[in-house]
Every structure is written in structure tokens, then in C-alpha cells.
C-alpha positions as CSV (number, residue, x, y, z in Angstrom):
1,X,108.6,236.8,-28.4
2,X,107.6,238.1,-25.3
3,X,109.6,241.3,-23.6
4,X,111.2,242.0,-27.2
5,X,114.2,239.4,-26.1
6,X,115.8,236.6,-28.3
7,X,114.8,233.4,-28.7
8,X,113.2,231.5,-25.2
9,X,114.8,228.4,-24.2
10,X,113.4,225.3,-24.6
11,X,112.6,223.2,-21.9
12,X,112.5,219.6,-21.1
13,X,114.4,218.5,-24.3
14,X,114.8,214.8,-24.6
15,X,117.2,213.6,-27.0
16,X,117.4,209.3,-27.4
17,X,119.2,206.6,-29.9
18,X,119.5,203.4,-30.1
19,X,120.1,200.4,-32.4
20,X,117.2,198.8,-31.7
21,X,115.3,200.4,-34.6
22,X,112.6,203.1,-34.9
23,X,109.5,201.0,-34.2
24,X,111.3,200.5,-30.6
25,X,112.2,203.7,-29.8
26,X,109.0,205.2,-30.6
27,X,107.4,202.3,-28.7
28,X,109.6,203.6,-25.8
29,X,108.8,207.4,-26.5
30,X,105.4,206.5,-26.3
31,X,105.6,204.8,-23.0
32,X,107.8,207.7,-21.4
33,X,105.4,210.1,-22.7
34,X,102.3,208.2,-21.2
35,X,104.2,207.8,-17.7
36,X,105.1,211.5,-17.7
37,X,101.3,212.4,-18.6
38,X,99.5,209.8,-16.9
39,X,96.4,211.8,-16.9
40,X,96.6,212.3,-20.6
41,X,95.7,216.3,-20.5
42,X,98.9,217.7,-21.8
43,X,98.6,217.6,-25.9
44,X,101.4,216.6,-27.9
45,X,103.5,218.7,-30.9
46,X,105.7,216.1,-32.8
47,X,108.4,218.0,-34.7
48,X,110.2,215.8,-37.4
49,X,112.0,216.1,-40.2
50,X,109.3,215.2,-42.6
51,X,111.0,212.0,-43.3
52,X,108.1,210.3,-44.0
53,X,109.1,206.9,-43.0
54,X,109.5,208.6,-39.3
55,X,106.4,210.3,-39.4
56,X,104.7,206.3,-40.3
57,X,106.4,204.6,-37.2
58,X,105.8,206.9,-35.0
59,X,102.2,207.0,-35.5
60,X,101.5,203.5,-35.4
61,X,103.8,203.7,-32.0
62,X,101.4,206.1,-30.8
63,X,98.1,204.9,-32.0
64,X,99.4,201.6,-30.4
65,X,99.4,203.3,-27.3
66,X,96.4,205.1,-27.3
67,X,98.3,208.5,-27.8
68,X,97.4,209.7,-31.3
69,X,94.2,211.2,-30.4
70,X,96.2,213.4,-28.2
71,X,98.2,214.8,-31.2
72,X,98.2,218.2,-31.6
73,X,100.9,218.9,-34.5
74,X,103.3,217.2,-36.3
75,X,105.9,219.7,-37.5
């Protein structure tokens, strides 16, 4: 914590659902996440619940999109 204050707020929270499924909304995170980064130089930090089943589909999402190798953390 910087300046001994609380917690910082978070920034740029992005919050989705759908009934489409998980493969399709991570296909669609990872395709909002490219077109915000286009470069590619910001890393990413992936926090989940450690459902595991999460953690799968959104990795093959990602690795489909040529993001995993950009993966910093998953939390």
C-alpha cells in the first residue's frame, strides 16, 4: 500500500455473462483483450476461482488466440 491508505481501487473492471457457454465467452474475452492490446505488450494476470474446469477453457481460448504466451499469472 502506498501512502499508508486502504485498499487502491481497481481499475478497468470488466464483468460479462452469458448463456452461450464458457468456451464462448472466453473466445470473446480473448478477442476484447487482443483489440484493447493490439500491440500485445501489456501482460496478462488471470484471477479465477481455481475451478479448474475455468482455468481449462480459458486457456485453450487464449492459446487459440495466440494470447497464452502473454500470461503472466493465473490467480
Amino acid at each position: 500500500m502506498r501512502g499508508g491508505k486502504g485498499a487502491q481501487e481497481v481499475i478497468n473492471v470488466q464483468v460479462a455473462a452469458g448463456m452461450a457457454g464458457k468456451q464462448v465467452a472466453f473466445g470473446e474475452l480473448a478477442e476484447r483483450v487482443k483489440r484493447r492490446d493490439p500491440e500485445g505488450k501489456k501482460r496478462i494476470i488471470i484471477f479465477l476461482d481455481r475451478e479448474w474446469a475455468l482455468e481449462d477453457q480459458l486457456l485453450i481460448a487464449f492459446r487459440e488466440a495466440g494470447l497464452v504466451e502473454r500470461i503472466d499469472a493465473i490467480v
